[in-house]
PANUSE-767693 format. One line per 10 residues: number of its first residue (from 0); their letters; for each residue x, y, z of N, C-alpha, C, O. Coordinates in steps of 0.02 Angstrom, whole numbers, plus 50000, padded with zeros to 5 digits. Each point is the difference from the previous one (the first is absolute). Layout:
# residues N
NUM	A	X,Y,Z,X,Y,Z,X,Y,Z,X,Y,Z  ... $
//
This chain:
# residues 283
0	XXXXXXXXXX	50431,50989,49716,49976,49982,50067,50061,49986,50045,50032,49948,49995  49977,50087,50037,50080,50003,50046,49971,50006,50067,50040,49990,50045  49898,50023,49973,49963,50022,50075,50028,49928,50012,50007,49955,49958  50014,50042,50147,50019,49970,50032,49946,49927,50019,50015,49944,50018  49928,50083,49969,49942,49975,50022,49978,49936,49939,50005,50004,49938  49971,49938,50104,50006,49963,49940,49905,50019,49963,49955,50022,50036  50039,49965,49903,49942,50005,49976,49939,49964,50026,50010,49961,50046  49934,50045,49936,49943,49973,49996,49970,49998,49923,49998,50042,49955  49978,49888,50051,49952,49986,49920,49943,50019,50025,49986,49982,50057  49988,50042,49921,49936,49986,50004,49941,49955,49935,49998,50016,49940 $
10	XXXXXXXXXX	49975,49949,50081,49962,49953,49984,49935,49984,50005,49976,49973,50050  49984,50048,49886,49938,49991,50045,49958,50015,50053,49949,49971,50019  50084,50084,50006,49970,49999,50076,50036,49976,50042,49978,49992,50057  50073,49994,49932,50058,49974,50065,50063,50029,49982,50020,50006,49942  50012,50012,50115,50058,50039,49998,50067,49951,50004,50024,50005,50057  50000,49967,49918,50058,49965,50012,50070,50032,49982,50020,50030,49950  50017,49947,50128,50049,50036,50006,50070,49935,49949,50015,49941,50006  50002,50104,49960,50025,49970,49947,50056,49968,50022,50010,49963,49952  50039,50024,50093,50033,49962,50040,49980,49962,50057,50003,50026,50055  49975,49912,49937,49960,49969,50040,50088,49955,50058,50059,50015,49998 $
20	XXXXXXXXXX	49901,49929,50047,50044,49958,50028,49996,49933,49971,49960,49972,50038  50059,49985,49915,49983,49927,49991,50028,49953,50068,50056,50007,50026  49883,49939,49997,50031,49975,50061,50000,49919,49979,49997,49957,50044  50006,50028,49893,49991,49944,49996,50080,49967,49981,50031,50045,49972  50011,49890,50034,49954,49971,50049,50019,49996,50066,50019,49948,50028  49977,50106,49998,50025,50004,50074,49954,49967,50052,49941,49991,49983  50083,49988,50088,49935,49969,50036,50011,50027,50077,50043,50043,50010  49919,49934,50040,50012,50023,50084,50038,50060,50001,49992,50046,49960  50054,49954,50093,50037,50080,50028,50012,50026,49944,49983,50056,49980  50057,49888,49984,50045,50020,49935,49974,50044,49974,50032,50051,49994 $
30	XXXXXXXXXX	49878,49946,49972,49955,50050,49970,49993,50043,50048,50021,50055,49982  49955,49945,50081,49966,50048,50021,50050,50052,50009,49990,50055,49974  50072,49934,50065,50048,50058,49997,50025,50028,49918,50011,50061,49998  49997,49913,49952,50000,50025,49940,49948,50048,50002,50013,50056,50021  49925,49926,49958,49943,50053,50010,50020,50066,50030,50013,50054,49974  49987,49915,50116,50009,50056,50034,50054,50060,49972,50001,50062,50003  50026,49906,49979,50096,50047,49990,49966,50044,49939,49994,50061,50001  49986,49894,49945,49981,50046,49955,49943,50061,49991,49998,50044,49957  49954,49940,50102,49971,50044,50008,50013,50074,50052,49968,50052,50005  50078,49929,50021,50039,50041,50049,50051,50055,49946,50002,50061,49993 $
40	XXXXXXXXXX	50044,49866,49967,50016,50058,49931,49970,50027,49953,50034,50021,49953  49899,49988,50043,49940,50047,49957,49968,49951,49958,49961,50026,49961  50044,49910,50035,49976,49985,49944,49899,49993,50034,49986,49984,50058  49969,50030,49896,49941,50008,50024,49954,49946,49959,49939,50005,50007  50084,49950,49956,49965,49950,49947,50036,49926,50014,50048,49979,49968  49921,49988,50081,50023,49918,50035,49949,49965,49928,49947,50018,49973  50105,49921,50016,49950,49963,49947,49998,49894,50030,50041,49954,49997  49913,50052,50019,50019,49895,50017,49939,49986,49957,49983,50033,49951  49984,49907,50075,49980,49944,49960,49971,49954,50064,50020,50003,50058  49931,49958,49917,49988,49947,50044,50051,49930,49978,50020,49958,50041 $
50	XXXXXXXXXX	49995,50042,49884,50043,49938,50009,50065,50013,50033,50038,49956,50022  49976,50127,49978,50077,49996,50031,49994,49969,50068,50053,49971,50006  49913,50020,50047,49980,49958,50079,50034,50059,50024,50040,49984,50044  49961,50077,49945,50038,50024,50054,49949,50082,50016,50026,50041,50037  49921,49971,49940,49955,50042,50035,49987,50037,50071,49998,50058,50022  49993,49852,50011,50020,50015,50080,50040,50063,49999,49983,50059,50005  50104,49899,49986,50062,50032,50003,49970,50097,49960,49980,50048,50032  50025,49949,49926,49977,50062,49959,49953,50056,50059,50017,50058,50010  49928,49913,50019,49958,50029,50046,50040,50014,50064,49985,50046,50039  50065,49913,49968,50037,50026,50081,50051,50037,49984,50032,50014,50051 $
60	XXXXXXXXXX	49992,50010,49895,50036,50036,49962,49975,50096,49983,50033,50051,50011  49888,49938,49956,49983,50062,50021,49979,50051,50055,49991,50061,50001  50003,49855,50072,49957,50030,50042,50083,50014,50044,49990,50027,50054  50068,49963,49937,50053,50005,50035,50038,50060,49968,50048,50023,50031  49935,50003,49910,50040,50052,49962,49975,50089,50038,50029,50054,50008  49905,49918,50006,49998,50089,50045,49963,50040,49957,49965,50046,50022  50043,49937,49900,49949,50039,49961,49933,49988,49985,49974,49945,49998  49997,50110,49990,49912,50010,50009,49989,49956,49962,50041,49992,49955  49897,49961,50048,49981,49950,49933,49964,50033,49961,49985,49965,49952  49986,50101,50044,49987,50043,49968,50029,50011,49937,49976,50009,49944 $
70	XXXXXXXXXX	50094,49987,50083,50055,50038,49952,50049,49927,49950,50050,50009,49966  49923,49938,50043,50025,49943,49975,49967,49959,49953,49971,49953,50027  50025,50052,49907,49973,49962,49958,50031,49929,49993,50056,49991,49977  49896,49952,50049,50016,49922,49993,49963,49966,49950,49941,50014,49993  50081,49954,49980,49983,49943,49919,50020,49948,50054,50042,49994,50044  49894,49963,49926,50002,49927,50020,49968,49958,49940,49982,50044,49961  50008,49916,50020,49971,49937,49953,49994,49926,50006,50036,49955,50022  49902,50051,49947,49961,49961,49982,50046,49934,49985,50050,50019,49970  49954,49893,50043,50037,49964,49967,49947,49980,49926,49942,50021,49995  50083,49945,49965,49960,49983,49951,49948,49946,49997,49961,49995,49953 $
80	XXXXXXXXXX	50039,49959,50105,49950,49952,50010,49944,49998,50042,49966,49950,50013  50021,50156,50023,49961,50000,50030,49959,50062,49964,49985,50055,50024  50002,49920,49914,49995,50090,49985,49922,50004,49985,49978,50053,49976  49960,49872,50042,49934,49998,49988,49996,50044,50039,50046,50012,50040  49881,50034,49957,49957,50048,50035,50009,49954,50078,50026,50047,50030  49972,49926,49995,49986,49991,50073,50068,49983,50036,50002,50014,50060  50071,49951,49904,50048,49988,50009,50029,50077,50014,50012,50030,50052  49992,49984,49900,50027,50079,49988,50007,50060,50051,50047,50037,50016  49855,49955,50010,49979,50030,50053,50058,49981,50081,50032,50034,50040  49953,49883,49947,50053,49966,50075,50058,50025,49993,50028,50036,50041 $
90	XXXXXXXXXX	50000,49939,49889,50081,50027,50008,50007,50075,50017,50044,50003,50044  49941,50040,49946,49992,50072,49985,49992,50003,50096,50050,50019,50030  49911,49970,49994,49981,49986,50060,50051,49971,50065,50014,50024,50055  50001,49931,49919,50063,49962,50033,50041,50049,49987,50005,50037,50049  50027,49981,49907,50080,50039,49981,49981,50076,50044,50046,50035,50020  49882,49986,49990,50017,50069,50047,49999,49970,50086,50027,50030,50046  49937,49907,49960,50036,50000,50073,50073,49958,50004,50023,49975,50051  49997,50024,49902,50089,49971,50014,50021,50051,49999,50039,50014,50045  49945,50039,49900,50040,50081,50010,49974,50039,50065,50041,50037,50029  49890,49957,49997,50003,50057,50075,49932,50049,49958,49975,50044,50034 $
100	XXXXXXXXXX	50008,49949,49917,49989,50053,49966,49924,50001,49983,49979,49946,49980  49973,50110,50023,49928,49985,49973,50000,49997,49924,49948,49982,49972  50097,50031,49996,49972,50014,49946,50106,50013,49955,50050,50027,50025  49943,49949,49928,50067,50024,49964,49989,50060,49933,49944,50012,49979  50131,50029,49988,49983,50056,49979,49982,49963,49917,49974,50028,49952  50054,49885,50057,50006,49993,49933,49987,49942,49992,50036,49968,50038  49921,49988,49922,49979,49930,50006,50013,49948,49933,49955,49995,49958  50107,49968,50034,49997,49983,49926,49970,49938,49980,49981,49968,50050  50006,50000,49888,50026,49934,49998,50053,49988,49977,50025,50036,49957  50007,49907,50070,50092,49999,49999,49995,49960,49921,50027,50019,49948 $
110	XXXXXXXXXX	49943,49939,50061,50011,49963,49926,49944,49989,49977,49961,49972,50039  50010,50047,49885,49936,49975,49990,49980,49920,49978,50027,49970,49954  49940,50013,50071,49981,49930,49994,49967,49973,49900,49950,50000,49964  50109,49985,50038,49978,49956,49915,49930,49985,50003,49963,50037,49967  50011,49916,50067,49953,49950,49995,49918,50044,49991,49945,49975,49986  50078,50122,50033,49939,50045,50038,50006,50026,49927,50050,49990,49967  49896,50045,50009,49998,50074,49960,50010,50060,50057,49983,49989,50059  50043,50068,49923,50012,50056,50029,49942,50028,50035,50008,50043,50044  49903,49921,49929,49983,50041,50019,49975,49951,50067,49965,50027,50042  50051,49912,49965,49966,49947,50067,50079,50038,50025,49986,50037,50048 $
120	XXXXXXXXXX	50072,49965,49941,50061,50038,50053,49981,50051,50047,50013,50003,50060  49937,50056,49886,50006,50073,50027,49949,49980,50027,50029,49971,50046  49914,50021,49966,49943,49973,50043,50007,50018,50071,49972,50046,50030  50078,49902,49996,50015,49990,50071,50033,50058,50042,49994,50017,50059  50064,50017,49858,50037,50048,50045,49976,50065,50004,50014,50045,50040  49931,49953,49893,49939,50062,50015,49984,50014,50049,50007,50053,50030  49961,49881,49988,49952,49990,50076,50039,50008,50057,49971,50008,50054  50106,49993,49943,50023,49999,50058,50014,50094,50037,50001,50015,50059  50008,50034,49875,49989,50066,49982,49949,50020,50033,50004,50034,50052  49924,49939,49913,49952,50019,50028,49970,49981,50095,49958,50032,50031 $
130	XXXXXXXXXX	50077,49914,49992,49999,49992,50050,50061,50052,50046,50037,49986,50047  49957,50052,49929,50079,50027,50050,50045,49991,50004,50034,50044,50027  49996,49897,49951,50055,49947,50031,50079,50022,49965,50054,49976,50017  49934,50083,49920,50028,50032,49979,49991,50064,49953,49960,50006,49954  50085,50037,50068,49980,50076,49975,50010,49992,49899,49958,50025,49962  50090,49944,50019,50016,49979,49946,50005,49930,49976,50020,49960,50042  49965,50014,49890,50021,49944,49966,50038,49997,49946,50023,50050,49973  49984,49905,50012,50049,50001,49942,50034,49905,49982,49978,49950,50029  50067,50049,49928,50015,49922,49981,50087,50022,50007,50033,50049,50019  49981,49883,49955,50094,49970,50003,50002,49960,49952,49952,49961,49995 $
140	XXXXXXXXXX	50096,50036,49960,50006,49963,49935,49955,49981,49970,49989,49941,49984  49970,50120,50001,49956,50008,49931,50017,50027,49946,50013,50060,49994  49988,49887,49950,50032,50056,49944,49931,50046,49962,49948,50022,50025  50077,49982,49906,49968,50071,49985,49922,49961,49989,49947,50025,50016  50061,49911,49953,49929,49984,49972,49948,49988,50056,49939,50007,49996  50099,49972,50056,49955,49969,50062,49992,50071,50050,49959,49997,50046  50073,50055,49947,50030,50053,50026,49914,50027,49975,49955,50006,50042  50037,50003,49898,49947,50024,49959,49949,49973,50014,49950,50035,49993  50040,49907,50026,49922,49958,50000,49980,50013,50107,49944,50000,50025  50124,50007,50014,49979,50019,50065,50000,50056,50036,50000,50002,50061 $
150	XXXXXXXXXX	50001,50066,49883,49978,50049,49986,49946,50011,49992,49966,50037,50035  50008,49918,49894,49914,50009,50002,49963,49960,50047,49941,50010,50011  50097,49939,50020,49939,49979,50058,49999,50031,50072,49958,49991,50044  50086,50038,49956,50000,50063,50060,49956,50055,50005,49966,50022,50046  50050,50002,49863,49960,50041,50009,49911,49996,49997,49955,50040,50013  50051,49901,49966,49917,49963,50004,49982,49964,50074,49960,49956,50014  50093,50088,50031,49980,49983,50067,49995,50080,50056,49992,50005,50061  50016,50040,49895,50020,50075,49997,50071,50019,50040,50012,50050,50035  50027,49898,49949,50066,50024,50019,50048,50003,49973,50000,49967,49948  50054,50065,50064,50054,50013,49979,50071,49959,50004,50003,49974,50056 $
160	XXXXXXXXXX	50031,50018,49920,50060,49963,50014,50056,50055,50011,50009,50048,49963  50035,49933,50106,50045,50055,49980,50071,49966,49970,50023,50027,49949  50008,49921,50076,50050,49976,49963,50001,49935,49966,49948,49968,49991  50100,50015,49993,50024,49927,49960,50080,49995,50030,50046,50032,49976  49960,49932,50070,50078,49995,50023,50040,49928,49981,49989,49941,50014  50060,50093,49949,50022,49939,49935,50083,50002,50019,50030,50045,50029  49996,49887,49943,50074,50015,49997,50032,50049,49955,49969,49993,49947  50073,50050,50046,50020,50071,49991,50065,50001,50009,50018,49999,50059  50037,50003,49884,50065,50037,50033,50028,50008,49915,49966,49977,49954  50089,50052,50036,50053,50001,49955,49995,49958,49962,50020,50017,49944 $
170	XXXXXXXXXX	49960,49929,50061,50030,49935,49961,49929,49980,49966,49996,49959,49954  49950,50073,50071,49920,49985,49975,49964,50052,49985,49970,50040,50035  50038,49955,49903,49941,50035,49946,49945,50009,50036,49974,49944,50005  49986,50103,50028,49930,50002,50001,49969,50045,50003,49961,50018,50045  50058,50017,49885,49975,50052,49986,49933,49986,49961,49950,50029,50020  50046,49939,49939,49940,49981,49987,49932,49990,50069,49943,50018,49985  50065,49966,50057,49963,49987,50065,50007,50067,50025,49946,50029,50005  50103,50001,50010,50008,50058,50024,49956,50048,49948,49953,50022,50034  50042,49999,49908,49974,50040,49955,49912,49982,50010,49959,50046,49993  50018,49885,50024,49932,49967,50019,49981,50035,50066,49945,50024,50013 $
180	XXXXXXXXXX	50110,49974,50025,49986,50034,50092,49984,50067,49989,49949,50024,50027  50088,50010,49936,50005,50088,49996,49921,50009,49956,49964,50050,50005  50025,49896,49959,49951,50052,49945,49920,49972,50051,49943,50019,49985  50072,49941,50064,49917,49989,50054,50007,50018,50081,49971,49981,50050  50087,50068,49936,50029,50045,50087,50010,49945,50058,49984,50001,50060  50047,49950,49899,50028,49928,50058,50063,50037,50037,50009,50054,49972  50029,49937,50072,50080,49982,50001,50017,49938,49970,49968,49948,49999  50082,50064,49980,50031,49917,49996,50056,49999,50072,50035,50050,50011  49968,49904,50025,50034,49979,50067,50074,49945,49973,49989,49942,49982  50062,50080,50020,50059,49955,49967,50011,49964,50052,50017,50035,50048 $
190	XXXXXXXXXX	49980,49880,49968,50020,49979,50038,50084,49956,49989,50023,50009,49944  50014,49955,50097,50054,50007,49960,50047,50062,49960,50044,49990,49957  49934,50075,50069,50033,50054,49996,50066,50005,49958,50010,50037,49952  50040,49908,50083,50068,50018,49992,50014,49937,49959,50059,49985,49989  49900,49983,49990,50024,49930,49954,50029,49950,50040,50013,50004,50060  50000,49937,49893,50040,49951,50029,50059,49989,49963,50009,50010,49940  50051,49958,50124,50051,49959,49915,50056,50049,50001,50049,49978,49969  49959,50067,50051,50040,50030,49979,50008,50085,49962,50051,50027,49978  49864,50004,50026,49971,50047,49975,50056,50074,50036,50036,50041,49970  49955,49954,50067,50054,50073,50029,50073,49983,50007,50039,50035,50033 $
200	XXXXXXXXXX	49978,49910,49934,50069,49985,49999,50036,50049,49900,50056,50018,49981  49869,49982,49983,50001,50019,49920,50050,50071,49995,49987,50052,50030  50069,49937,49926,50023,50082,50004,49974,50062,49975,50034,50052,50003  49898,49946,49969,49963,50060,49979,49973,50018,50075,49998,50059,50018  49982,49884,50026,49989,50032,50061,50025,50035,50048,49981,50045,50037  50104,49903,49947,50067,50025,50062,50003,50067,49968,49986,50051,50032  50034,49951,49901,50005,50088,49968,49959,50044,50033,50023,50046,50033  49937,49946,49963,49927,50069,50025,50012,50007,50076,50003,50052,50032  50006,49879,49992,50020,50005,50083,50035,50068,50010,49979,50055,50020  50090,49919,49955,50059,50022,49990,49975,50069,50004,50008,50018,50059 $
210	XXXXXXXXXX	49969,50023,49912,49995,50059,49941,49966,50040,50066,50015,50054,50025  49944,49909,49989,49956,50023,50043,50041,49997,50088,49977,50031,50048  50070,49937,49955,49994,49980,50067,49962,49967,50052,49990,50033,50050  49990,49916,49948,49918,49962,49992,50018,49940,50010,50059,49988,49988  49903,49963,50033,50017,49946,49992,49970,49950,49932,49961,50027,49961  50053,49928,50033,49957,49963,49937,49926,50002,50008,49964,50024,49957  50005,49944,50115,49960,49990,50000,49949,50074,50006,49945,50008,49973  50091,50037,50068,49961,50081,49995,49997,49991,49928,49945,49983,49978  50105,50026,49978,49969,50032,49931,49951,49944,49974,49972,50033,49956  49998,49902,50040,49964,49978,49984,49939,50018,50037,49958,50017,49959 $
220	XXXXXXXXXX	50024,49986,50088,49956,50035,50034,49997,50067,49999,49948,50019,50027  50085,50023,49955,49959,50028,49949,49989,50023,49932,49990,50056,49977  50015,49886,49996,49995,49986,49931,49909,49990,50015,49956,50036,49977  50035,49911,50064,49938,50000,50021,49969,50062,50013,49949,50013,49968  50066,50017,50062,49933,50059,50029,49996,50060,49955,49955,50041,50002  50103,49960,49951,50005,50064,49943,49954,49982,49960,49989,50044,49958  49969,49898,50034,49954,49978,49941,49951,50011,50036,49990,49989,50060  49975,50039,49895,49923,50032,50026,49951,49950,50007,49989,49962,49953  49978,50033,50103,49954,49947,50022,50033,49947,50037,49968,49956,50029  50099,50047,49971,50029,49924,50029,50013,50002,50069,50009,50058,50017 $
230	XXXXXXXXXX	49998,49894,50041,50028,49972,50065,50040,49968,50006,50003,49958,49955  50031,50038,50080,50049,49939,50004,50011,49987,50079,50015,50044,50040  49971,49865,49982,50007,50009,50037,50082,49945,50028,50001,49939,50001  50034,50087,50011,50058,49974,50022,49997,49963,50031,49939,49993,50001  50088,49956,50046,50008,49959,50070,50095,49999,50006,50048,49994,49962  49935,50016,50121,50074,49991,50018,49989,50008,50085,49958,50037,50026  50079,49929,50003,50000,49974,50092,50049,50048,50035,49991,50024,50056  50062,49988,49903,50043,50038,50011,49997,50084,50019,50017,50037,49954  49967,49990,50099,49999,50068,50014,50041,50038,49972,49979,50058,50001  50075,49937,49973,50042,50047,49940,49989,49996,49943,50018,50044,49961 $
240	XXXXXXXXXX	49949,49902,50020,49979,49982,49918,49920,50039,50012,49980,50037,49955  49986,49955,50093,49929,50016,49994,50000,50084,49968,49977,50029,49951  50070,49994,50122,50012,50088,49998,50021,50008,49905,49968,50033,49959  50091,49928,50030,50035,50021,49933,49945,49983,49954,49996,50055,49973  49966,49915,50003,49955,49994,49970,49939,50032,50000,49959,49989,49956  50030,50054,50094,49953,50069,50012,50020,50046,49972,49958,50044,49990  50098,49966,49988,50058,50064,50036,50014,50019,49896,50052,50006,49967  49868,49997,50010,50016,50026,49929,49963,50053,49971,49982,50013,49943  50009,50016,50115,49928,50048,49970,50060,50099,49990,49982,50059,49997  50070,49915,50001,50042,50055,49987,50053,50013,49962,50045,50042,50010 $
250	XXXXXXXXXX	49943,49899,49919,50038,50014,49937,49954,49958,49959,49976,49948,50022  50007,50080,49900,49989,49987,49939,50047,49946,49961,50060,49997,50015  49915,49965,49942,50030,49964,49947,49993,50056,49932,49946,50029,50001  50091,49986,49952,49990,50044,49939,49966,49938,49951,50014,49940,50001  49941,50093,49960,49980,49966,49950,50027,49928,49975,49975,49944,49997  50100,50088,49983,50059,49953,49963,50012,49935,50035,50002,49944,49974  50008,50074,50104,49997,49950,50049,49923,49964,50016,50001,49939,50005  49965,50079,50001,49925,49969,49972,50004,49954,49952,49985,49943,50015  50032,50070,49927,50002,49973,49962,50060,49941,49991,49991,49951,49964  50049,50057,50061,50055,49959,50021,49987,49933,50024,50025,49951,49971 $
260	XXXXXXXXXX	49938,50044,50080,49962,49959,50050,49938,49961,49989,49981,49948,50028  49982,50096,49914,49946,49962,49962,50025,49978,49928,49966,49997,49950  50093,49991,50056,50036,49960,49940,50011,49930,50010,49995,49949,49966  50021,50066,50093,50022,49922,50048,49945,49953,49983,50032,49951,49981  49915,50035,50016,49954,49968,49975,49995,49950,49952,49999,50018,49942  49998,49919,50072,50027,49934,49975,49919,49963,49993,49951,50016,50033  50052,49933,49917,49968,49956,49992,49983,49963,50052,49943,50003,50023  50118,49947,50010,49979,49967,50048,50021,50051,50075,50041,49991,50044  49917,50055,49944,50019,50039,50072,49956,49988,50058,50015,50024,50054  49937,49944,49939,49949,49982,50040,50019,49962,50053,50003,49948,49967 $
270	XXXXXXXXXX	50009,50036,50081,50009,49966,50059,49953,49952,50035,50016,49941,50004  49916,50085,50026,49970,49962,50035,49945,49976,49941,49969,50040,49967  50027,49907,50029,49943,49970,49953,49986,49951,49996,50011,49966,49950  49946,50004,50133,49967,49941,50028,49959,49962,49957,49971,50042,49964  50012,49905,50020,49960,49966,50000,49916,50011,49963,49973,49982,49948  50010,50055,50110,49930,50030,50010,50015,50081,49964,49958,50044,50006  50113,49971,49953,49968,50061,49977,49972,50002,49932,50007,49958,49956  49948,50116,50039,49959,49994,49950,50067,50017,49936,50061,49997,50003  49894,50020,49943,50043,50000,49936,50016,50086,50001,49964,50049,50008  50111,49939,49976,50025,50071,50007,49997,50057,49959,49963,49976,49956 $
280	XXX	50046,50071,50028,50001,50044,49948,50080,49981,49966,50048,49965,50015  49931,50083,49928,50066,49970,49951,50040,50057,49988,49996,50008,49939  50032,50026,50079,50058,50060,49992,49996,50010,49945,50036,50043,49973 $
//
């Protein structure tokens, strides 16, 4: 895959363009001109959140970039303490008039709520599907077992899930989750793309850079999109970092180098792991 053009997953019934924009946690101008820039440099997949507070910002961002909203797939989500059938509906509700928007391409829950079974979770965001309020659904740090149980309550609501958008890079095993996404036509969505700590500083990375002419973070991105079913969505404010981080849809990683990169993979490679998250899969 060397075409200039970056891919699309498709999922379920939703087309996701496999290089998205991460805007979190950006806020006011700061976000909205990020947005804008990046959608001006091709990227067509904006991703926020209602806890990121910056939606507004996100919405004055697509309506200032010039491109069709037609042509722009937006993810927004659910927080985890509103995710009853009638909460769900409000939040879902609220987050399209902070974005400008009738309706978004992609609706998650960001974190699933311990205290819920999967199937009082999927309930609300069913209902929010069936109300219009989004063309697609899907979850965020679900692993495989809970991954499996809000699958079947979806589909005992006749819907589909299209992704699971999880932390994802070099340093985290999740192939197991990933192998769960591929075998029920999910994407998996890598958030945290490029790691933390020190991840594109690793010399298996600088090497391939190198080899390639590339920067660290291009060849980790697309380490991401060479895996079948996967997204990744980057964040960066910077109009030369935004462009350079687009700018991979016109060289290959070889196998060897694939494999290189999914070596990196550590025990404690995990990064974000709040409080309120559920229990993880085990590499």
């Amino acid at each position: 895959m060397t075409d200039t053009a970056i891919p699309v997953v498709e999922a379920n019934g939703a087309n996701i363009p496999a290089l998205g924009f991460g805007t979190w946690p950006m806020k006011g101008e700061t976000c909205a001109q990020a947005v804008a820039e990046a959608l001006r440099a091709g990227y067509r997949h904006i991703d926020t959140a209602e806890m990121y507070g910056n939606e507004e910002a996100v919405g004055e961002g697509l309506r200032a970039s010039g491109v069709e909203r037609h042509g722009i797939f937006v993810t927004t989500k659910i927080w985890h303490d509103h995710l009853k059938p009638d909460d769900a509906r409000k939040a879902a509700e609220a987050s399209l008039k902070r974005l400008g928007l009738d309706r978004v391409d992609l609706l998650l829950i960001h974190w699933p709520d311990n205290a819920m079974t999967a199937a009082e979770m999927l309930e609300g965001l069913c209902a929010c599907r069936k109300a219009g309020l989004a063309r697609h659904i899907g979850v965020s740090n679900f692993p495989t077992t809970l991954l499996d149980a809000a699958l079947d309550a979806a589909q005992k609501h006749g819907e589909r899930l299209a992704a699971n958008q999880v932390e994802h890079h070099p340093e985290l095993d999740q192939s197991k989750l990933l192998a769960a996404c591929r075998a029920h036509g999910l994407a998996l969505v890598s958030y945290a793309p490029l790691g933390k700590g020190g991840l594109l500083e690793a010399p298996e990375i600088t090497a391939v850079a190198e080899a390639h002419g590339r920067t660290p973070a291009q060849i980790v991105l697309r380490w991401h999109i060479q895996q079948k079913g996967v997204v990744a969505i980057p964040k960066s404010q910077t109009p030369e970092r935004i462009r350079a981080n687009l700018a991979i849809g016109d060289f290959a990683l070889s196998p060897e180098e694939m494999r290189a990169l999914h070596a990196l993979a550590r025990p404690d490679g995990r990064r974000i792991d709040p409080d309120w998250a559920p229990v993880w899969d085990v590499a």
